[in-house]
LODO-686561 format. One record per residue (C-alpha): residue number from 1; residue in one letter; x, y, z. Coordinates in steps of 0.2 Angstrom, whole numbers. Layout:
<migus>
+-----+-----+-------+-------+-------+
|   n | res |    c1 |    c2 |    c3 |
+-----+-----+-------+-------+-------+
| NUM |   A |     X |     Y |     Z |
...
+-----+-----+-------+-------+-------+
</migus>
This chain:
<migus>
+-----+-----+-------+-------+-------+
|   n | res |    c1 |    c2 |    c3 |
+-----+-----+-------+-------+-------+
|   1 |   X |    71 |  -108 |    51 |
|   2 |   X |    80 |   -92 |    44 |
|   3 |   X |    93 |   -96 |    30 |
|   4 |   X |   107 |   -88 |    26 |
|   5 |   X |   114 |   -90 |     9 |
|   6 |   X |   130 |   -86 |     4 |
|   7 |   X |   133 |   -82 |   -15 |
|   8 |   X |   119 |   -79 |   -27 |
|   9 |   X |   129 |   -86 |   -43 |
|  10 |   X |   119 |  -100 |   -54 |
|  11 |   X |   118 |  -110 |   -39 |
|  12 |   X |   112 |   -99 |   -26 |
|  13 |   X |   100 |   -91 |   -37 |
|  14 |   X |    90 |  -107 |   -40 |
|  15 |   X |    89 |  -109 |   -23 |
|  16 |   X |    76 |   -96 |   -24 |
|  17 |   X |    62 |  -102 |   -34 |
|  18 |   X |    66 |  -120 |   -27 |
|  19 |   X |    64 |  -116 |    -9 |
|  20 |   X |    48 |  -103 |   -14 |
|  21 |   X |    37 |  -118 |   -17 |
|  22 |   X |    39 |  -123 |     2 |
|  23 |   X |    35 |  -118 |    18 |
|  24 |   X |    48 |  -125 |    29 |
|  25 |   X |    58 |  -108 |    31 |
|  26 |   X |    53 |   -92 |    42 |
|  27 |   X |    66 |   -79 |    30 |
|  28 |   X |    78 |   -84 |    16 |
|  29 |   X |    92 |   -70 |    16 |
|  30 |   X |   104 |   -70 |    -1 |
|  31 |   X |   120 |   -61 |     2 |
|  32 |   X |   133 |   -57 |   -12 |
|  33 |   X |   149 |   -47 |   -13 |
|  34 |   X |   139 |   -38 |   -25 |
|  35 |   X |   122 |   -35 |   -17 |
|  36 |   X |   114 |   -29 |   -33 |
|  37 |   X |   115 |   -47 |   -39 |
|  38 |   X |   106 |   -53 |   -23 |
|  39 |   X |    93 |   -40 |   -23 |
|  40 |   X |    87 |   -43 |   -41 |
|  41 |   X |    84 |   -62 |   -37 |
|  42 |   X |    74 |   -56 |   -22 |
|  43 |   X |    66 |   -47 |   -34 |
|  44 |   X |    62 |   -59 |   -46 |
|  45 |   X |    56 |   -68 |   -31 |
|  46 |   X |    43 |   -56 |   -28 |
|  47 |   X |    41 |   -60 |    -7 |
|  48 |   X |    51 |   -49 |     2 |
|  49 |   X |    44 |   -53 |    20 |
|  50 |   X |    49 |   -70 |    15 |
|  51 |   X |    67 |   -68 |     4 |
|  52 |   X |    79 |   -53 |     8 |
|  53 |   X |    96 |   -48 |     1 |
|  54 |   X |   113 |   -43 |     8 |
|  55 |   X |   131 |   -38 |     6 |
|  56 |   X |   143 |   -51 |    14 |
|  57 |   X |   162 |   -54 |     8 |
|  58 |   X |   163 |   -74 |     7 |
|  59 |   X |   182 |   -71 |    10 |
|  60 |   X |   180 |   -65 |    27 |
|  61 |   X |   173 |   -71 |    44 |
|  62 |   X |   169 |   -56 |    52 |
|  63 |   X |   157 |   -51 |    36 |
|  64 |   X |   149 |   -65 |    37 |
|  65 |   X |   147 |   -68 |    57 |
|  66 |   X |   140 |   -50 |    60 |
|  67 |   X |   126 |   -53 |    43 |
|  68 |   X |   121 |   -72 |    51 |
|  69 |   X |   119 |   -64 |    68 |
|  70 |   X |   109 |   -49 |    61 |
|  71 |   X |    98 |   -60 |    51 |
|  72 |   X |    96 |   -70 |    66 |
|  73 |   X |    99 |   -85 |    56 |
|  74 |   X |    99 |  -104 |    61 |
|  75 |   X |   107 |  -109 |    45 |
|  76 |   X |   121 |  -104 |    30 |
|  77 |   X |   121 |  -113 |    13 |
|  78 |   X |   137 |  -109 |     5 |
|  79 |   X |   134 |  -107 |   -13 |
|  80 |   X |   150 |  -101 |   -18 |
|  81 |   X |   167 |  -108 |   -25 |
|  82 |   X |   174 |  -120 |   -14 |
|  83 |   X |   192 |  -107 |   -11 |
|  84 |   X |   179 |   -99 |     2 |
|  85 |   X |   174 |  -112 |    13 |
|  86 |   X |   186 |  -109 |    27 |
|  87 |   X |   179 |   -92 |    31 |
|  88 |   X |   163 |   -98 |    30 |
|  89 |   X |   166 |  -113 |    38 |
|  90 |   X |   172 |  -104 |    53 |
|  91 |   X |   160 |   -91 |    53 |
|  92 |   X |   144 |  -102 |    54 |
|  93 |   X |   154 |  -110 |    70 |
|  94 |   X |   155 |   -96 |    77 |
|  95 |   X |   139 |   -89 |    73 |
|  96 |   X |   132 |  -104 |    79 |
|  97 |   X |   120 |  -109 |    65 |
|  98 |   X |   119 |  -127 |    54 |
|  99 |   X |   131 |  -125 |    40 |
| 100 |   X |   129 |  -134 |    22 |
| 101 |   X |   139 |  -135 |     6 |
| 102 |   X |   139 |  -143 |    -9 |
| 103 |   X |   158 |  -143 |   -11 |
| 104 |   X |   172 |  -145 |     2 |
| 105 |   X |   189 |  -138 |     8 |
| 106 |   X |   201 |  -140 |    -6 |
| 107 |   X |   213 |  -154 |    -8 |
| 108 |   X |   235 |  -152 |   -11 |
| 109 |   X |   241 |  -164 |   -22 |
| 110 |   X |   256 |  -175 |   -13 |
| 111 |   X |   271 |  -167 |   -15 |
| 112 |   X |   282 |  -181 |   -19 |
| 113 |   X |   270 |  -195 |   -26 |
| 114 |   X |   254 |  -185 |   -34 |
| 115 |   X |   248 |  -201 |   -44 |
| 116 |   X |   251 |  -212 |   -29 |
| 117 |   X |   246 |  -204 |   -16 |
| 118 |   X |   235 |  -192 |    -8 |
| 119 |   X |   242 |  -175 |    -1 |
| 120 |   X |   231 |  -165 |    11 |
| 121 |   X |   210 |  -173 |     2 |
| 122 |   X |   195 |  -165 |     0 |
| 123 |   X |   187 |  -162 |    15 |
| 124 |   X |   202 |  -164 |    26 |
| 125 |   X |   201 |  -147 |    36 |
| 126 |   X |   185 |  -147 |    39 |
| 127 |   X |   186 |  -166 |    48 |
| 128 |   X |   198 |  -160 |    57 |
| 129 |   X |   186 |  -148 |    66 |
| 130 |   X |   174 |  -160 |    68 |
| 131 |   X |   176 |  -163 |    89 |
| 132 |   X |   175 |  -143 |    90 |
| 133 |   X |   158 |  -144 |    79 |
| 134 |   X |   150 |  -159 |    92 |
| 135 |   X |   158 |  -150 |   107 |
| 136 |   X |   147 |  -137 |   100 |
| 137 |   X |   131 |  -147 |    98 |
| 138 |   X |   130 |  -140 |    78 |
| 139 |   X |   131 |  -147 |    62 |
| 140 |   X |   140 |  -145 |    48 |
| 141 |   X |   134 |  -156 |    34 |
| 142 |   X |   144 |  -156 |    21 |
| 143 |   X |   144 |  -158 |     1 |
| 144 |   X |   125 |  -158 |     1 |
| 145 |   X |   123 |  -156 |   -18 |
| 146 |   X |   118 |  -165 |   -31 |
| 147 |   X |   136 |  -173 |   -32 |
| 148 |   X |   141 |  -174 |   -20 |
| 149 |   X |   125 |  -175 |   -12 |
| 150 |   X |   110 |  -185 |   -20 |
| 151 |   X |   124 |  -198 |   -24 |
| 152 |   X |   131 |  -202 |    -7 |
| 153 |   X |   111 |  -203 |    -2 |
| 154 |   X |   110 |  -215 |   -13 |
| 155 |   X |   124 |  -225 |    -7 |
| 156 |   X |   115 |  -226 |     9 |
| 157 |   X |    99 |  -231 |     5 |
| 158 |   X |   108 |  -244 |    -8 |
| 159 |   X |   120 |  -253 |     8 |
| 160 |   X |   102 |  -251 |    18 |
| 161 |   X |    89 |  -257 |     6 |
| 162 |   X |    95 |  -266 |    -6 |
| 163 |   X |   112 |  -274 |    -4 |
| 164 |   X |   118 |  -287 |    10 |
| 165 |   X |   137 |  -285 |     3 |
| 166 |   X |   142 |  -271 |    -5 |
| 167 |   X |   158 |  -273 |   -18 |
| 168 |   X |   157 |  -257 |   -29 |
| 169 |   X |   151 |  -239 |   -27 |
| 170 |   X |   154 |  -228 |   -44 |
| 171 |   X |   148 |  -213 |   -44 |
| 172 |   X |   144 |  -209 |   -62 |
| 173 |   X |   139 |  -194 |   -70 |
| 174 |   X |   134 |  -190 |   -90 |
| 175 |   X |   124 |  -180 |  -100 |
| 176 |   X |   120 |  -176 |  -117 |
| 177 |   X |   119 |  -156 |  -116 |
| 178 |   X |   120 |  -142 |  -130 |
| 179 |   X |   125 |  -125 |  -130 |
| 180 |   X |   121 |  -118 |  -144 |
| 181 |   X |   131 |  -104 |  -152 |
| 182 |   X |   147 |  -107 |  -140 |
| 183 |   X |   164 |  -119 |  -145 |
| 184 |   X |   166 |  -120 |  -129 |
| 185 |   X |   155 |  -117 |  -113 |
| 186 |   X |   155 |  -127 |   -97 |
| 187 |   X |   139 |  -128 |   -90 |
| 188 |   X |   146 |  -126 |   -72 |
| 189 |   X |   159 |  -117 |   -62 |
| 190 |   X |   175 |  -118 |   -75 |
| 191 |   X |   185 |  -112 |   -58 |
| 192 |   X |   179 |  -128 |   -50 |
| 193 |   X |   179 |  -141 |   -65 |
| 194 |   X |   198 |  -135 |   -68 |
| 195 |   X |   201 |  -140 |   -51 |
| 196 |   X |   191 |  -158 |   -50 |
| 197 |   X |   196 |  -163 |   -66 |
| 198 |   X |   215 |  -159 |   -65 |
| 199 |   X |   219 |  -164 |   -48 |
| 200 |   X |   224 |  -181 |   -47 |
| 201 |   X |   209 |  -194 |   -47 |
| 202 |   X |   205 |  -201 |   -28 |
| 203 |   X |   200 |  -219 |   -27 |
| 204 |   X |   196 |  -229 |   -11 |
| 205 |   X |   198 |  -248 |    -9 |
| 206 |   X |   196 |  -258 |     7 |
| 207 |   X |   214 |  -265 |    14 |
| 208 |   X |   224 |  -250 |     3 |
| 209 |   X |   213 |  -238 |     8 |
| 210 |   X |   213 |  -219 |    -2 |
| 211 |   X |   226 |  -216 |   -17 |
| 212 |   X |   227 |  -209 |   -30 |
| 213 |   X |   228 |  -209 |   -52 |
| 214 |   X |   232 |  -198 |   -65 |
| 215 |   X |   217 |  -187 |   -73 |
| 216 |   X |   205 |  -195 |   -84 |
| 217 |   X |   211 |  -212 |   -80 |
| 218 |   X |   203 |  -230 |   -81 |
| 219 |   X |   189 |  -225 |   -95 |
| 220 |   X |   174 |  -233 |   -98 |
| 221 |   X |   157 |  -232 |  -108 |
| 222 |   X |   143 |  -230 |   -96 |
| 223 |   X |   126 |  -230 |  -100 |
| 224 |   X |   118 |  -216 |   -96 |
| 225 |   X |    96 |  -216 |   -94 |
| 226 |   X |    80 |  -206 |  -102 |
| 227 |   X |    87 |  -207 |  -119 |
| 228 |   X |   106 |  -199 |  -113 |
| 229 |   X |   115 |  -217 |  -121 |
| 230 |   X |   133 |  -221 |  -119 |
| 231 |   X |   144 |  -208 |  -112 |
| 232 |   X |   166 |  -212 |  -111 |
| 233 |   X |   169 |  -209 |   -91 |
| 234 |   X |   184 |  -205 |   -83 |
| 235 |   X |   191 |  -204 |   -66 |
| 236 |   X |   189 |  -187 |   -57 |
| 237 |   X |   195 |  -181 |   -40 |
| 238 |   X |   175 |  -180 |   -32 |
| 239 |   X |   170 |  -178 |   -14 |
| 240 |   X |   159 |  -194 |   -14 |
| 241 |   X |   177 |  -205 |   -14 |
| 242 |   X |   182 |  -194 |     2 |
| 243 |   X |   165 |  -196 |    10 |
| 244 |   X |   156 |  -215 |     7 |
| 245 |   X |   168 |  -224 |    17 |
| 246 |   X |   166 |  -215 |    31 |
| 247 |   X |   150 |  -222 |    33 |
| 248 |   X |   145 |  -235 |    20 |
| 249 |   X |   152 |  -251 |    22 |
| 250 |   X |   159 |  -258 |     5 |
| 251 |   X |   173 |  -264 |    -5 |
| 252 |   X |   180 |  -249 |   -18 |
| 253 |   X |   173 |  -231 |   -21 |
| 254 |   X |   175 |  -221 |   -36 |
| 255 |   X |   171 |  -206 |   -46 |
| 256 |   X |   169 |  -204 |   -65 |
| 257 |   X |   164 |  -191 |   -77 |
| 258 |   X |   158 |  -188 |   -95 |
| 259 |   X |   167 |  -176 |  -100 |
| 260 |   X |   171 |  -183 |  -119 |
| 261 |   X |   188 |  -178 |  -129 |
| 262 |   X |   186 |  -160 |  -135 |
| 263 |   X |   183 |  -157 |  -117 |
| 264 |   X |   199 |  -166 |  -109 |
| 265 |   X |   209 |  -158 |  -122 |
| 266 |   X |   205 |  -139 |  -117 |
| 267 |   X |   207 |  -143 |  -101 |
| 268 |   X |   223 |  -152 |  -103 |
| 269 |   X |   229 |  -137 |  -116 |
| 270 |   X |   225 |  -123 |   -98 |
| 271 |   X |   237 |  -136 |   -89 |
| 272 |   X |   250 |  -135 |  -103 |
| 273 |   X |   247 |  -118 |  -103 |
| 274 |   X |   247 |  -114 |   -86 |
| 275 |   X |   233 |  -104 |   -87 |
| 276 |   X |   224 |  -116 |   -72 |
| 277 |   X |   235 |  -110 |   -59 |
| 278 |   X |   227 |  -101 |   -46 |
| 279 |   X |   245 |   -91 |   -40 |
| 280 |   X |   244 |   -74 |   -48 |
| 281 |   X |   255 |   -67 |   -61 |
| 282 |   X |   261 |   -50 |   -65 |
| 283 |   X |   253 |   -43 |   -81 |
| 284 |   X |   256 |   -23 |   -85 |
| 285 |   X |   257 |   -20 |   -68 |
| 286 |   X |   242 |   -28 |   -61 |
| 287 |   X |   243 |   -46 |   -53 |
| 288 |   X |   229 |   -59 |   -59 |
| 289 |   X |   227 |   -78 |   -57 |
| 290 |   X |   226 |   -86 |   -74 |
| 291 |   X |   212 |   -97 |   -68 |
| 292 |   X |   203 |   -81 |   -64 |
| 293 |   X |   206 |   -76 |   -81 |
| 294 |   X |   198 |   -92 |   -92 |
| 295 |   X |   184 |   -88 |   -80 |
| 296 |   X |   180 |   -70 |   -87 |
| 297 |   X |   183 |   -76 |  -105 |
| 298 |   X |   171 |   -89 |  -104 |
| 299 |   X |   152 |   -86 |  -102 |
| 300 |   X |   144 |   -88 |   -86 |
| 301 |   X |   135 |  -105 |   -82 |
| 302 |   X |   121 |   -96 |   -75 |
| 303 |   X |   117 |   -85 |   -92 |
| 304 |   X |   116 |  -101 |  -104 |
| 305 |   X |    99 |  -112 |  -100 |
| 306 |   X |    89 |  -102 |  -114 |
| 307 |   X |   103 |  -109 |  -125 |
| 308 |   X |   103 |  -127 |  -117 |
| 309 |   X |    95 |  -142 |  -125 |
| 310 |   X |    96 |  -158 |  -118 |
| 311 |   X |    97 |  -170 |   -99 |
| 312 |   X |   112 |  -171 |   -87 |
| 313 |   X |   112 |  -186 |   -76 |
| 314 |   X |   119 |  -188 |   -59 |
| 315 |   X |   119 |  -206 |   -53 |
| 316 |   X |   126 |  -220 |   -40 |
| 317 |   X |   132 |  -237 |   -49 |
| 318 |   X |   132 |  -251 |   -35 |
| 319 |   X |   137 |  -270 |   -38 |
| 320 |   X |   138 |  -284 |   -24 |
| 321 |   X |   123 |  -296 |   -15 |
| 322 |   X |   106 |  -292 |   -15 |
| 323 |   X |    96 |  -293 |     2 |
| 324 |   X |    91 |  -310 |    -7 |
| 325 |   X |   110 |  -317 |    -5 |
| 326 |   X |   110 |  -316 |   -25 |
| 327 |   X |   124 |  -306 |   -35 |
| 328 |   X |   114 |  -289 |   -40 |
| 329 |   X |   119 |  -272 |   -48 |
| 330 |   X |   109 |  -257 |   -49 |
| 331 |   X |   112 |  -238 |   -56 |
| 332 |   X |   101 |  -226 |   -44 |
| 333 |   X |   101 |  -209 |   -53 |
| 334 |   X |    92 |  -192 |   -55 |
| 335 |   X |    92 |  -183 |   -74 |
| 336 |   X |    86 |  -166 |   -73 |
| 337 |   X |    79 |  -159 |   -91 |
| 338 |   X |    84 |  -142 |   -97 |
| 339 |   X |    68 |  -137 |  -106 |
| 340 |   X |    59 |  -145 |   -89 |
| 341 |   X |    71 |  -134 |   -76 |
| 342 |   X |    70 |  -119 |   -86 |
| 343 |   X |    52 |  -118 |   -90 |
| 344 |   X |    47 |  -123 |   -71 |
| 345 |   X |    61 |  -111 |   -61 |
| 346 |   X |    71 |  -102 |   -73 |
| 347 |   X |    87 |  -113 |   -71 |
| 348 |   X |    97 |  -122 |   -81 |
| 349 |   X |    96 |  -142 |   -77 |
| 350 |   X |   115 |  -142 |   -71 |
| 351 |   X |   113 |  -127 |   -57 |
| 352 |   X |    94 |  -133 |   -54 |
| 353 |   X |    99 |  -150 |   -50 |
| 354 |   X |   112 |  -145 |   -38 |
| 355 |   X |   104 |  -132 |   -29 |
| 356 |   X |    87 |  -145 |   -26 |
| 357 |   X |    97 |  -156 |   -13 |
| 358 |   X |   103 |  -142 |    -2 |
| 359 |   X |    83 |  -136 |    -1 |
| 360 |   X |    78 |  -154 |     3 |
| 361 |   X |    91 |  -156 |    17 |
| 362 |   X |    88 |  -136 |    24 |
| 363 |   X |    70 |  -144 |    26 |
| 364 |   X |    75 |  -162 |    35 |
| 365 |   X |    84 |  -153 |    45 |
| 366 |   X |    70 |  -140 |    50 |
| 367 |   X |    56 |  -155 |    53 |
| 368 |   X |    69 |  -163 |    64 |
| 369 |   X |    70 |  -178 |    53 |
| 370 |   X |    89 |  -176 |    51 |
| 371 |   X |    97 |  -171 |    66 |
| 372 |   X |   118 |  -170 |    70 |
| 373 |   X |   131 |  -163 |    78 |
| 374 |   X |   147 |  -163 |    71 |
| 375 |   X |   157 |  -164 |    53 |
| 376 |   X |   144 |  -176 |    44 |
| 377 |   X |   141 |  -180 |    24 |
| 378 |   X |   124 |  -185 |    18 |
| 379 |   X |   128 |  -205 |    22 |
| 380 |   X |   125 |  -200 |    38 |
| 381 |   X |   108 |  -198 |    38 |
| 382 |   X |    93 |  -209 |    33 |
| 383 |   X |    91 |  -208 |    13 |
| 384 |   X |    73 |  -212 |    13 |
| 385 |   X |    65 |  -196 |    21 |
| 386 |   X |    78 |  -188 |     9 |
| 387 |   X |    70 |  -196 |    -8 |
| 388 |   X |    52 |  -197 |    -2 |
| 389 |   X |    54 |  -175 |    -3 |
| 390 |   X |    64 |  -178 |   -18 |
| 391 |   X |    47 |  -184 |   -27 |
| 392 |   X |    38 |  -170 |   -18 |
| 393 |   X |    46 |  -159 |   -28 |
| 394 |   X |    41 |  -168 |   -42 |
| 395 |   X |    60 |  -174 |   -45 |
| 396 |   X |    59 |  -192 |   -41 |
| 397 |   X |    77 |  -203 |   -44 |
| 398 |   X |    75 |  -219 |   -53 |
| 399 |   X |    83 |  -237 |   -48 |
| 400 |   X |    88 |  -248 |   -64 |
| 401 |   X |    95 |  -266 |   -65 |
| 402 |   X |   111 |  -266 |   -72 |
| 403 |   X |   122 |  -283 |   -79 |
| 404 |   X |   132 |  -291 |   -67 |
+-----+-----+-------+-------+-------+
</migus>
């Protein structure tokens, strides 16, 4: 298999030093807007018959049609913000090549009821290639991450293995990270956590179907595992809400993050502010987006594992009856370490865990073990092969009994 990936950001750096332990690929090219980014991972890498770097502009089609088809390549990861999907999207149609992200097409708020209902949702545009993609006979799997991702595997393996109804699926994610020396410093994409954790909330229920909240609505304390402890979580727009009942047969899907009160308050001062709007304003003669703008002020994610301490985990919460016809509940999760990810591959545990899944996947895919055509999520597929790599890369999930 030859690999194309697009953007070599904290994400798509890690997938380096991940995929380097395996032998599943042929070539693994990284391509950047700016190629000097690109060529110092392949670098660090230290193969250059087996890594190669490149110039592509995520932004356009063309770009990144006429690098796939020079590269030869059979698939292109997407590893970078989510405003890009649509040219990459297209291009690894028209390239003909497997195409995986970890994000999707963005969402528009409903114009009328935005805490009601749901406008255009995440994902929507790329479903609605989905007959071009099987006419096709490619694949396009879709939010391959670690959430989405890892969690909507673990929905699947939960309705296959372990439940015979299933009422709930929440998705719930916590940590207990540290940044030394910084106020304030998301560990991940600020472009893409303003836009999940302002948007309005997507839930599913059976009968009602998808609707919509207000941001950082229907809190609860979670407990999080390995020592993270009890985190407040609040509802989030998240692909996994758009994506498990497509395939996962239950009752009510949601998403909720730990995001904790200093951090709902900055974000909720950029809304006041306006400074997360991504329409460009005039300022001195030079049009900028004010989203753009907290991005450069803020250090990248990428930069801050040496000043990271602490365990993010990303988990599935599942309640219903067992295979035994008893009531059951179980929280399925993965915690990466930040002393563990950055001593082993360089990466902070936010970006490592997220760039594992898509590695994972790129290599089910080139065994044969998951095979597609069309627009498809991770529920698609069988979620044992999935884990059983998991623990091969010496990452294994854990499986806890929770309280009814």
């Amino acid at each position: 298999m030859r690999v194309l990936v697009i953007g070599t950001g904290g994400v798509g750096a890690a997938v380096g030093p991940i995929a380097q332990r395996r032998s599943f690929f042929e070539r693994i090219i990284f391509a950047d807007l700016e190629p000097a980014r690109a060529e110092a991972l392949v670098e660090r890498l230290g193969e250059r018959d087996r890594f190669g770097a490149g110039r592509v502009d995520a932004s356009s089609t063309r770009s990144i049609v006429e690098l796939a088809r020079a590269e030869r390549a059979d698939a292109i990861l997407n590893a970078v913000d989510p405003r890009f999907n649509g040219p990459i999207f297209g291009a690894a149609l028209e390239a003909r090549c497997t195409y995986l992200d970890m994000a999707m097409t963005l969402s528009r708020p409903h114009p009328e009821r935005p805490y009601e209902e749901p406008g255009v949702m995440l994902g929507d545009e790329q479903f609605a290639a989905e007959e071009r993609w099987h006419e096709a006979g490619l694949l396009a799997l879709v939010g391959i991450g670690v959430e989405p991702g890892l969690s909507d595997v673990f929905a699947r393996y939960a309705a296959d293995h372990l439940f015979s109804r299933i009422d709930e699926i929440g998705v719930r994610d916590g940590a207990n990270l540290v940044v030394d020396g910084y106020d304030f410093a998301p560990t991940f994409s600020i472009w893409t956590t303003i836009e999940e954790c302002l948007n309005p909330p997507l839930v599913w229920e059976r009968g009602r179907g998808w609707y919509t909240t207000e941001p950082f609505s229907e809190p609860e304390v979670f407990e999080f595992p390995e020592g993270i402890g009890s985190v407040e979580c609040v509802n989030v727009e998240h692909e996994e809400v758009a994506l498990i009942p497509r395939w996962v047969d239950c009752e009510r899907v949601t998403f909720k993050y730990g995001l904790g009160d200093e951090f709902i308050g900055v974000l909720r001062t950029l809304h006041k502010l306006g400074l997360d709007s991504t329409e460009p304003v005039r300022v001195r003669g030079v049009e900028v987006a004010p989203r753009d703008v907290v991005a450069a002020c803020l250090p990248d994610p990428a930069t801050l594992g040496e000043r990271m301490s602490g365990k993010t985990c990303a988990g599935t919460f599942v309640r219903g009856v067992g295979v035994d016809g008893e009531p059951h509940a179980v929280y399925l999760y993965h915690v990466a370490d930040n002393g563990t990810s950055m001593r082993d591959f360089g990466a902070q545990a936010v970006v490592w865990q997220t760039a594992l899944n898509p590695v994972v996947a790129l290599e089910l895919l080139a065994r044969g073990t998951w095979a597609g055509t069309g627009v498809l999520g991770p529920e698609a597929f069988d979620a044992v092969p999935f884990l059983e790599l998991l623990a091969e890369h010496g990452a294994p999930h854990g499986v806890e009994a929770r309280p009814i």
